[in-house]
Backbone as a chain_set.jsonl record, in Angstrom:
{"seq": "XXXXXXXXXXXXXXXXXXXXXXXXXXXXXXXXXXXXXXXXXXXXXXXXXXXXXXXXXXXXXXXXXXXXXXXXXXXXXXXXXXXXXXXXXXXXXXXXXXXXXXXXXXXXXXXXXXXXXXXXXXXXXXXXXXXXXXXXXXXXXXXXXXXXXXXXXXXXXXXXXXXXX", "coords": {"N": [[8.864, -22.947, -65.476], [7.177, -21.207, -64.616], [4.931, -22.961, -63.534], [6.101, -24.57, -61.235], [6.77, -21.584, -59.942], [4.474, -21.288, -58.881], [3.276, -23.944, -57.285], [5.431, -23.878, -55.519], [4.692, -20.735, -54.622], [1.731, -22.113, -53.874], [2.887, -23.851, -51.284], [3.88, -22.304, -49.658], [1.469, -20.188, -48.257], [-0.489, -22.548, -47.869], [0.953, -22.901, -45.111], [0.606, -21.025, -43.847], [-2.052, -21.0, -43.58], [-3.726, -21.443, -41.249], [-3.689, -18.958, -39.977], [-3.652, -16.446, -37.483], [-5.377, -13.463, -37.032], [-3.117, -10.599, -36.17], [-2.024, -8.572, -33.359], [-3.395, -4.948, -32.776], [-4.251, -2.239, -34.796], [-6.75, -2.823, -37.042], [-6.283, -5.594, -36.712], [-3.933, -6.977, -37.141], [-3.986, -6.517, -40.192], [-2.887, -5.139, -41.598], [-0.919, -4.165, -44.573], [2.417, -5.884, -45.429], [5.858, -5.829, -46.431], [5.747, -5.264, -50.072], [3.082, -6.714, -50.583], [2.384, -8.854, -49.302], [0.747, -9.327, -47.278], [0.86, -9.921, -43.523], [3.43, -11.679, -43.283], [6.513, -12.361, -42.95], [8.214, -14.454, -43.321], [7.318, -15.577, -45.637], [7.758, -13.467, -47.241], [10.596, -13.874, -47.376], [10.747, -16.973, -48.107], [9.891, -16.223, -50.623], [12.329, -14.375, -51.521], [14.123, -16.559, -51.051], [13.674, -18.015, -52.836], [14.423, -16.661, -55.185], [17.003, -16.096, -55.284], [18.078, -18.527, -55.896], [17.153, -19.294, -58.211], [18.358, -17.072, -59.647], [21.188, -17.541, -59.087], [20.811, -19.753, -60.66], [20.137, -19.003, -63.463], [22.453, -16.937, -63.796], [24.395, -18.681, -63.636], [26.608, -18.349, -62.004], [29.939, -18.411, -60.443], [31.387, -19.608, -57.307], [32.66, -17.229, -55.417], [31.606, -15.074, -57.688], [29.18, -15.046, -56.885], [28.928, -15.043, -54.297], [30.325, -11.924, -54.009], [28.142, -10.775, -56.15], [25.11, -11.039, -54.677], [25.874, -9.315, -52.428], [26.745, -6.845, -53.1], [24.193, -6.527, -54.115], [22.695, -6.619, -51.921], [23.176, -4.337, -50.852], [22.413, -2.278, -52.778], [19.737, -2.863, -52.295], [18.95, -2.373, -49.544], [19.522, 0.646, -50.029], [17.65, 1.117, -52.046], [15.341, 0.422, -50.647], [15.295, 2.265, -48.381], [15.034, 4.462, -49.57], [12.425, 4.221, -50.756], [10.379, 3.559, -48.749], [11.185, 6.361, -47.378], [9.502, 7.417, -49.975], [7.111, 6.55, -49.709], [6.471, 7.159, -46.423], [6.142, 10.202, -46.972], [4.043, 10.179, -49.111], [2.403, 9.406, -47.053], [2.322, 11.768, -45.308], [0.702, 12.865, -46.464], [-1.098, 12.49, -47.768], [-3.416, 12.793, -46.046], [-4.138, 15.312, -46.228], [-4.805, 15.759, -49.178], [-7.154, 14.108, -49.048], [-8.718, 15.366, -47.683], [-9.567, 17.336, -49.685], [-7.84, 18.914, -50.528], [-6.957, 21.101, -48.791], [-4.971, 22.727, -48.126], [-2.287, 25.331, -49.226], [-1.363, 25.954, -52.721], [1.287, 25.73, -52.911], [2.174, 24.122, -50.838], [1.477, 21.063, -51.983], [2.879, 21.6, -54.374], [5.738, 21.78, -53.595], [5.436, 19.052, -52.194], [4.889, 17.269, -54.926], [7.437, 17.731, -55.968], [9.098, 16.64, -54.483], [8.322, 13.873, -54.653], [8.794, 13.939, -57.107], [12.2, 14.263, -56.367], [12.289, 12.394, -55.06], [11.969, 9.627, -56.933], [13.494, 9.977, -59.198], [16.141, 10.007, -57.339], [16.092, 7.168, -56.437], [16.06, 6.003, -59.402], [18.914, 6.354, -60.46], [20.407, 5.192, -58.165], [19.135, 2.482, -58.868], [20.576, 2.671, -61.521], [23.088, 2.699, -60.8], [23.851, 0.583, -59.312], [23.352, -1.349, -61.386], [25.355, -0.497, -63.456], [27.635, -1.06, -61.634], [27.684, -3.642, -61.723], [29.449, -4.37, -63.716], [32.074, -5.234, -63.804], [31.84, -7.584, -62.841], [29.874, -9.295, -63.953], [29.628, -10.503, -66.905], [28.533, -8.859, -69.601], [26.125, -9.984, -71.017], [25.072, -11.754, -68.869], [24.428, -9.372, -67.083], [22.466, -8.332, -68.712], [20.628, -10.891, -68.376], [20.165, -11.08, -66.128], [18.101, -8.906, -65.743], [16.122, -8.684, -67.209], [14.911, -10.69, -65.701], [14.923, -10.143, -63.223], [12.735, -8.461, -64.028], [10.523, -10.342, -65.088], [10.621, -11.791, -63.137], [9.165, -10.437, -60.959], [6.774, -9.585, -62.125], [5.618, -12.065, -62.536], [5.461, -13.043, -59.831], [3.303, -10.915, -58.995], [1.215, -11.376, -60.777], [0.683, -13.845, -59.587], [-0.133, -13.438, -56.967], [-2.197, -11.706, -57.325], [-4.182, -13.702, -58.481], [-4.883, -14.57, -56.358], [-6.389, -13.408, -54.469], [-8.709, -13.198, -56.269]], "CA": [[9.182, -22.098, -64.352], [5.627, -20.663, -63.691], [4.737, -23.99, -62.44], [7.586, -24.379, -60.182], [6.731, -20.705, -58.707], [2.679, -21.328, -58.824], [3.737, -24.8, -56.657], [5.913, -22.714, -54.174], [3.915, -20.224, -53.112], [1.004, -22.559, -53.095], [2.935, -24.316, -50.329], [3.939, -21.129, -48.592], [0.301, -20.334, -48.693], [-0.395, -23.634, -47.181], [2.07, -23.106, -44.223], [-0.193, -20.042, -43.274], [-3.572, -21.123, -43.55], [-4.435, -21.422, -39.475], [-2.822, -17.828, -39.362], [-4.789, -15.954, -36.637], [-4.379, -12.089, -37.23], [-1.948, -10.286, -35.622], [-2.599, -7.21, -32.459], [-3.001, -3.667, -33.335], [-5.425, -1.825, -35.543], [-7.181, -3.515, -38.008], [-5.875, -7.037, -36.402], [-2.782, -7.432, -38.453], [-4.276, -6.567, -42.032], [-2.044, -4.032, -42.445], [0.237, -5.078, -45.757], [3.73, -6.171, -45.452], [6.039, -5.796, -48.032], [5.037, -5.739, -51.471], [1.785, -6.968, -50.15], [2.295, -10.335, -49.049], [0.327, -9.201, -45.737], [1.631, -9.628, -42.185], [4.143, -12.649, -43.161], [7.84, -11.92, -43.085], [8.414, -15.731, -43.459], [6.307, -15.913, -46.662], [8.834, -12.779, -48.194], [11.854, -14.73, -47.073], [10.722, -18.182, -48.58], [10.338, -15.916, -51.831], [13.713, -14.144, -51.543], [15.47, -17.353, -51.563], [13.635, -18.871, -54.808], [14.464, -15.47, -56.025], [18.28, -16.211, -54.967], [17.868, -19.497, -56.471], [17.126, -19.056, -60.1], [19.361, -16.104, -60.078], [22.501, -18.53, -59.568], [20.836, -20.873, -61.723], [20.099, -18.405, -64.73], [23.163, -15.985, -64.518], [25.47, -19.422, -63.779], [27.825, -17.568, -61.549], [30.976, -19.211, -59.605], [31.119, -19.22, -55.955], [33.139, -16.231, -55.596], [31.268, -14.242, -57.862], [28.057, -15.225, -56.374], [29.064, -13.791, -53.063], [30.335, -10.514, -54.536], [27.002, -10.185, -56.304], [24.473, -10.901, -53.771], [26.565, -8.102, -51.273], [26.262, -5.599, -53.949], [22.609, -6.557, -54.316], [21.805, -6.663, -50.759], [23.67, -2.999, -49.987], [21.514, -1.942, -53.584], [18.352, -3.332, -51.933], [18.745, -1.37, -48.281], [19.619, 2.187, -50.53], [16.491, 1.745, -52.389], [14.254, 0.352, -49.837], [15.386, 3.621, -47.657], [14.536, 5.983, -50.593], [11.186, 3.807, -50.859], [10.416, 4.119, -47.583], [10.511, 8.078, -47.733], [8.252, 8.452, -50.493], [5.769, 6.077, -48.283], [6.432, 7.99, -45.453], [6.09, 11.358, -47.595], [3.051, 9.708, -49.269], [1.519, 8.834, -45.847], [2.423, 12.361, -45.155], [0.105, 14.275, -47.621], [-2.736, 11.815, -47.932], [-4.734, 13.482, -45.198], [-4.486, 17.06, -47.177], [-5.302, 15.489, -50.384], [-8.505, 13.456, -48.808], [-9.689, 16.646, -47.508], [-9.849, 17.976, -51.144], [-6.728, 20.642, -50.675], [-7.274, 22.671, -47.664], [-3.368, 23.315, -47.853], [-2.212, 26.236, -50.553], [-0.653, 25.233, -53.903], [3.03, 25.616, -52.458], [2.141, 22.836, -50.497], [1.344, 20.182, -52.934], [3.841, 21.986, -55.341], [6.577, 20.863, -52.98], [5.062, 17.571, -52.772], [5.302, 16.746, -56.04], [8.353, 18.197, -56.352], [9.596, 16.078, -53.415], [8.212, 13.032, -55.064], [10.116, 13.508, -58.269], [13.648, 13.925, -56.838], [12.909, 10.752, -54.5], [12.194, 8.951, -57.742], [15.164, 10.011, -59.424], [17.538, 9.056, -56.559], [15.784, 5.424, -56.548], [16.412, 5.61, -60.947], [19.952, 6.733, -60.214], [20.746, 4.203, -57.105], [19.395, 0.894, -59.685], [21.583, 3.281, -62.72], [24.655, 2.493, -59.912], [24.214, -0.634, -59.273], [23.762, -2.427, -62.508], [26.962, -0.108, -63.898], [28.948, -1.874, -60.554], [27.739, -5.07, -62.348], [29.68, -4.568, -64.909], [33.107, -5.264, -63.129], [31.427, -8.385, -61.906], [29.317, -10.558, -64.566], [29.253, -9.782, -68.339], [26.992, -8.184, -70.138], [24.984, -11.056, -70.925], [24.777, -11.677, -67.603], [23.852, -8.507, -66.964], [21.129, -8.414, -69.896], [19.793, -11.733, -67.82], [19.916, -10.155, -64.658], [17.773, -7.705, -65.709], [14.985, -9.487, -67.382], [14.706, -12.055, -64.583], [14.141, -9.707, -62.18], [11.17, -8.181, -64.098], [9.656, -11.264, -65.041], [9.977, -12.978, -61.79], [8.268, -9.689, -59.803], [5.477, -9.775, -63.095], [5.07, -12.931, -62.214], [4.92, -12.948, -58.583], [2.263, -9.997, -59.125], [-0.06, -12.158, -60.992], [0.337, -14.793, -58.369], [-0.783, -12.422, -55.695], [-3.645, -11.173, -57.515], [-5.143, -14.242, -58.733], [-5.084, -15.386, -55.312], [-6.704, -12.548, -54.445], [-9.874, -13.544, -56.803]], "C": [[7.896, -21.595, -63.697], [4.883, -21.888, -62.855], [5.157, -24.324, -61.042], [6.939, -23.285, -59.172], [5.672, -20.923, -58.286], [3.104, -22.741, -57.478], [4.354, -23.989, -55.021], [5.476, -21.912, -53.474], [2.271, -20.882, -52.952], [1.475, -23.216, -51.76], [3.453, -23.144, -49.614], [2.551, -20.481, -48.169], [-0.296, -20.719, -47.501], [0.351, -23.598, -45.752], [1.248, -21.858, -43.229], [-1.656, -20.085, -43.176], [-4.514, -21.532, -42.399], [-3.802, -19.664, -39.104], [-3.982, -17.266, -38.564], [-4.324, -14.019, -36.679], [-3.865, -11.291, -35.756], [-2.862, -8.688, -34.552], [-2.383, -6.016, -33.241], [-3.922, -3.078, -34.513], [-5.573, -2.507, -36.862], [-6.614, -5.169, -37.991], [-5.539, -7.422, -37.323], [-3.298, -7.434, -40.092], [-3.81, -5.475, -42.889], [-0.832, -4.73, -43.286], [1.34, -4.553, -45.165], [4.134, -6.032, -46.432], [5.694, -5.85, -49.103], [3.804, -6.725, -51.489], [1.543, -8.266, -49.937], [1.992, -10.615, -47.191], [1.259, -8.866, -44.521], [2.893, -10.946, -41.798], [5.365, -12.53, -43.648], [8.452, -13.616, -43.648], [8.134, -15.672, -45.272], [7.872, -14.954, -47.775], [10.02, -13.458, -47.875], [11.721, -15.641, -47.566], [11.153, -17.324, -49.973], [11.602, -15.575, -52.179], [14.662, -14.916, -52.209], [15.093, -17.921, -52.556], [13.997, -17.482, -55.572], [16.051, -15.694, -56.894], [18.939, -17.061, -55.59], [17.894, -19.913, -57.811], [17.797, -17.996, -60.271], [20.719, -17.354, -60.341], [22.192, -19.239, -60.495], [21.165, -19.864, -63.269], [21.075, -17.392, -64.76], [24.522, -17.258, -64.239], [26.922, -18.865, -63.275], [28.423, -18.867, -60.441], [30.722, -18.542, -58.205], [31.005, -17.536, -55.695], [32.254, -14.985, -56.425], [29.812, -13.903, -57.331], [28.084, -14.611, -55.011], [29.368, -12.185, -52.982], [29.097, -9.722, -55.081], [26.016, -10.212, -55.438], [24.703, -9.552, -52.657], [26.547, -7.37, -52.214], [24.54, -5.516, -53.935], [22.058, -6.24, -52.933], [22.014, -5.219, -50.237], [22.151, -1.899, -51.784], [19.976, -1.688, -52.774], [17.961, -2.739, -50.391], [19.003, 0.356, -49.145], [18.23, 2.058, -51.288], [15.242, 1.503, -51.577], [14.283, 1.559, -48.936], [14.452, 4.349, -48.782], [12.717, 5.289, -50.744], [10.175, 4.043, -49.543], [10.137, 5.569, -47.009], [9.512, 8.464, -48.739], [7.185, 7.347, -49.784], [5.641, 6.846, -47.574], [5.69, 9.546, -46.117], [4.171, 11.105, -48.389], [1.914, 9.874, -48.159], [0.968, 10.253, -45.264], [0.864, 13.206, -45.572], [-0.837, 13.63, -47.866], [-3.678, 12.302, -47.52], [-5.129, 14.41, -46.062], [-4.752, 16.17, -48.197], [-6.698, 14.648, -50.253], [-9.397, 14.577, -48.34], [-10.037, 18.015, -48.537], [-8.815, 19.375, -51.212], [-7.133, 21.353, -50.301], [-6.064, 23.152, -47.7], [-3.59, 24.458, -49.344], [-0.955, 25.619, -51.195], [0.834, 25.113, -53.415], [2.99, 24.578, -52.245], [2.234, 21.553, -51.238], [2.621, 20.613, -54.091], [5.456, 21.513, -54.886], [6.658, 19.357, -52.777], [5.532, 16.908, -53.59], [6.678, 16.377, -56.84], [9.548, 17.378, -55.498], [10.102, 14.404, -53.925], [9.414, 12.336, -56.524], [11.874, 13.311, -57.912], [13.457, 13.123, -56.22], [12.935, 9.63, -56.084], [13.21, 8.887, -58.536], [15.861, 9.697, -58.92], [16.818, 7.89, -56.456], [15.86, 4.982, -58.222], [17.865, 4.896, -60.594], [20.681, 5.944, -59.154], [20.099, 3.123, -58.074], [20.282, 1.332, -60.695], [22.565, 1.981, -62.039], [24.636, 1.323, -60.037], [24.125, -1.416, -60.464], [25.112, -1.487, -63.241], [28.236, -0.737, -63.033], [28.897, -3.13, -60.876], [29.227, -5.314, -63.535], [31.389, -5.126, -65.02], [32.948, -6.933, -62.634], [31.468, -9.289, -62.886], [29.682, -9.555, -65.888], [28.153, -9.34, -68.742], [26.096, -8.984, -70.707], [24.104, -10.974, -70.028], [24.072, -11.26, -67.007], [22.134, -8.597, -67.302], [19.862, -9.817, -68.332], [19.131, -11.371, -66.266], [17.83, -9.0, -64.684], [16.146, -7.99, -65.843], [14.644, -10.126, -66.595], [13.986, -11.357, -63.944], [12.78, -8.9, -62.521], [10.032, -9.109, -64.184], [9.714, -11.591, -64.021], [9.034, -11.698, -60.712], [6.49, -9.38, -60.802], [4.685, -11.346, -62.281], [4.509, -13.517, -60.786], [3.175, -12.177, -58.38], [0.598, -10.568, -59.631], [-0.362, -13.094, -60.331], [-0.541, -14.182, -57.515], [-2.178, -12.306, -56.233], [-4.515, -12.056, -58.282], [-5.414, -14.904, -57.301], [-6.125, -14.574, -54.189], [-8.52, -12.784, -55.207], [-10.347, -14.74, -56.272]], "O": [[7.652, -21.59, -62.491], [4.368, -21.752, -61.745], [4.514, -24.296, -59.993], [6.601, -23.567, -58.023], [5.631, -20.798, -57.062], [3.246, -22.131, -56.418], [3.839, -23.713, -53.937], [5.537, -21.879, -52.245], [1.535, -20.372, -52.107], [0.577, -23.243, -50.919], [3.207, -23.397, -48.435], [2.909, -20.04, -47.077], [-0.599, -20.047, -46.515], [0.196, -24.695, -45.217], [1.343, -21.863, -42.002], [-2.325, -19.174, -42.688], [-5.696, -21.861, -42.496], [-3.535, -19.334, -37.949], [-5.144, -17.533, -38.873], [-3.234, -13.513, -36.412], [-4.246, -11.469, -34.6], [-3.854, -8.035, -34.877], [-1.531, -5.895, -34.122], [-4.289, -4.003, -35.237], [-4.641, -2.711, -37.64], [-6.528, -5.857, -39.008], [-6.145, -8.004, -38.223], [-2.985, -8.252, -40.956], [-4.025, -5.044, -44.022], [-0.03, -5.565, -42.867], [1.502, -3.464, -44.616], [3.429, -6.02, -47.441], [5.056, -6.894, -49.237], [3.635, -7.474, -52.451], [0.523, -8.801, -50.37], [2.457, -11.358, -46.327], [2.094, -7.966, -44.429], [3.271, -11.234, -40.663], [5.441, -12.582, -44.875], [9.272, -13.58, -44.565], [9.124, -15.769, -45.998], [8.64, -15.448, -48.601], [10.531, -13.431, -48.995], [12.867, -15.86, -47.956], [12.263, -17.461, -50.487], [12.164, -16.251, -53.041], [15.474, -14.697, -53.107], [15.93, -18.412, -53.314], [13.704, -17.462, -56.767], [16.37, -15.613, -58.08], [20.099, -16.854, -55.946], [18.6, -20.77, -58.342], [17.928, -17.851, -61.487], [21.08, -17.867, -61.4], [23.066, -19.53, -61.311], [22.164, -19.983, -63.979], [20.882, -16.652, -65.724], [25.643, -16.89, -64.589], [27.998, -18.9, -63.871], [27.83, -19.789, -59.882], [30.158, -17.483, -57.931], [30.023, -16.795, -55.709], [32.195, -13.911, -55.826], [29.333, -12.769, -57.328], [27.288, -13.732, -54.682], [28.864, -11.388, -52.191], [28.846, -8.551, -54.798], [25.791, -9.027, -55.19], [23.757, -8.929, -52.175], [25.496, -6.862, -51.823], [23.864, -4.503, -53.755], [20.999, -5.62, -52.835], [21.272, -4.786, -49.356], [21.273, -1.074, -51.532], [19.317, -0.651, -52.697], [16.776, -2.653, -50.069], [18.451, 1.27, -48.533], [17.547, 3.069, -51.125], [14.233, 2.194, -51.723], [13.151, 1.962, -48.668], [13.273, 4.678, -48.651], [11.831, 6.139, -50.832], [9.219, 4.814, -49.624], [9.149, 5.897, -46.352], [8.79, 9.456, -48.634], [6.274, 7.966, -49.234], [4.653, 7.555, -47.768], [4.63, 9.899, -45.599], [3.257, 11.88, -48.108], [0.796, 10.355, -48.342], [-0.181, 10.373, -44.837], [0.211, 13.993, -44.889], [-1.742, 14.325, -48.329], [-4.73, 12.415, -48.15], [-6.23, 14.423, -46.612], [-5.246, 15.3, -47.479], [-7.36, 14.497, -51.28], [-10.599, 14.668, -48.587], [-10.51, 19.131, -48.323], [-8.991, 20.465, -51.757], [-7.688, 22.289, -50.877], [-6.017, 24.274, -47.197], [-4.508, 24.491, -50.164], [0.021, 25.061, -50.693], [1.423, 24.087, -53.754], [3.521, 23.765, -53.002], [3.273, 20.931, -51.016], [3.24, 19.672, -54.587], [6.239, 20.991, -55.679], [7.592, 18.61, -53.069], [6.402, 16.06, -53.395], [7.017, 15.534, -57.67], [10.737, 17.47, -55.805], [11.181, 13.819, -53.84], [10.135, 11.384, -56.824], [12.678, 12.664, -58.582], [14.433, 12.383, -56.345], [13.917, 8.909, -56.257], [13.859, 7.847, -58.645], [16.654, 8.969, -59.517], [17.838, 7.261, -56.178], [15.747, 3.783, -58.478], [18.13, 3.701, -60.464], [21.893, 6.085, -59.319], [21.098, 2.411, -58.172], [21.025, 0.402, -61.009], [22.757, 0.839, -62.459], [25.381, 0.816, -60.876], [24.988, -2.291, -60.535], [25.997, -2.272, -63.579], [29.39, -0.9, -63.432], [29.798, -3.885, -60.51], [29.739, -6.357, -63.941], [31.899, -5.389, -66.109], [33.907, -7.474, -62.085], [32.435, -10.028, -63.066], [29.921, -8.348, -65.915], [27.018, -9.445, -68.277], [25.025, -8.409, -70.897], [22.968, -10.499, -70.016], [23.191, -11.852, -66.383], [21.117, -8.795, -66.638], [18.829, -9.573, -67.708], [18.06, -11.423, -65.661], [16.932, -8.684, -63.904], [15.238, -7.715, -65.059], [13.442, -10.268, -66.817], [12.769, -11.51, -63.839], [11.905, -8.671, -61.686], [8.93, -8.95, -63.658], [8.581, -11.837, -63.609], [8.316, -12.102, -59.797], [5.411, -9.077, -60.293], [3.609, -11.524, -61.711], [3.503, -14.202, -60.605], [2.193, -12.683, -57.838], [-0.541, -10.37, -59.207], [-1.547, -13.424, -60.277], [-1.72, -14.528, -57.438], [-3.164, -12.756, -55.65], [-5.52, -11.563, -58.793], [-6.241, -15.814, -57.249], [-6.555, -15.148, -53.189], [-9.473, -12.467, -54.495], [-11.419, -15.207, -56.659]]}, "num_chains": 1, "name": "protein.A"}
C-alpha cells in the first residue's frame, strides 16, 4: 500500500510541476488544506484514493457505501466548520501573542478557554459520528474504519514532509 500511495502522489506531483504561483500576497504560497499548498485538484485526487481503499478495506455493499460516505461527508463539513473557528480564533490572537501580551490575562484566559470548548465540540462531533456507524457497518468495520483513517493521514504526512526535504 505505501507504494501504491508513494506512486500516486508522485504522479499528482507530476501533474503540477509547470505550476506558476497564484495572485495575491505572497504569490499563492499561502497553504491549502492540510498543506498540500494552493492545489484543490491535488486534495481531490487524494480524497478519492482515500474513498477507494475505504470500500476496498471495510468491503461495504452498494447501499451501504452510499449511506456511509453521506454520513462521512455531513461529519466532515461539522468538523471542518469547528476547525475553521479555531483557525479563525487562532488567526485571531496571534498578533497579541507576537507582541509578547500587551492584552490583560482575561484576554488570553478566554482564549484558551475558547480553544478548549472548540476542541471538545470537534472530540464530541467524531464521538457522534463513529456511534451513527454503528447502525451502519459492524464493529469490525468500524475498528477498520478507524485505523485506516489514521494510518492513511500518518502516512500521507510523511509523504508531504519527505517531499519537503
Amino acid at each position: 500500500m505505501k507504494y501504491f500511495l508513494i506512486l500516486t502522489l508522485l504522479l499528482i506531483g507530476l501533474d503540477n510541476i509547470y505550476a506558476q504561483p497564484g495572485p495575491g500576497p505572497g504569490g499563492g504560497k499561502h497553504r491549502w488544506k492540510d498543506g498540500l499548498g494552493d492545489n484543490p485538484k491535488a486534495y481531490e485526487k487524494i480524497e478519492q484514493l482515500e474513498k477507494l481503499k475505504l470500500i476496498e478495506i471495510l468491503d461495504m455493499d452498494e447501499e451501504t457505501t452510499l449511506k456511509f460516505f453521506s454520513r462521512r461527508k455531513d461529519f466532515k463539513e461539522k468538523f471542518g466548520d469547528i476547525n475553521k473557528q479555531i483557525d479563525d480564533l487562532i488567526q485571531g490572537t496571534l498578533p497579541e501573542i507576537r507582541k509578547d501580551g500587551k492584552k490583560d490575562d482575561a484576554y488570553y484566559k478566554n482564549f484558551v478557554s475558547e480553544m478548549l470548548r472548540l476542541q471538545k465540540e470537534a472530540g464530541k462531533t467524531r464521538e457522534d459520528f463513529i456511534n451513527s456507524l454503528y447502525g451502519l457497518l459492524s464493529p469490525l468495520q468500524i475498528a477498520k474504519y478507524i485505523v485506516f483513517e489514521r494510518r492513511f493521514r500518518e502516512e500521507l504526512k510523511e509523504l508531504l514532509l519527505e517531499g519537503r526535504n
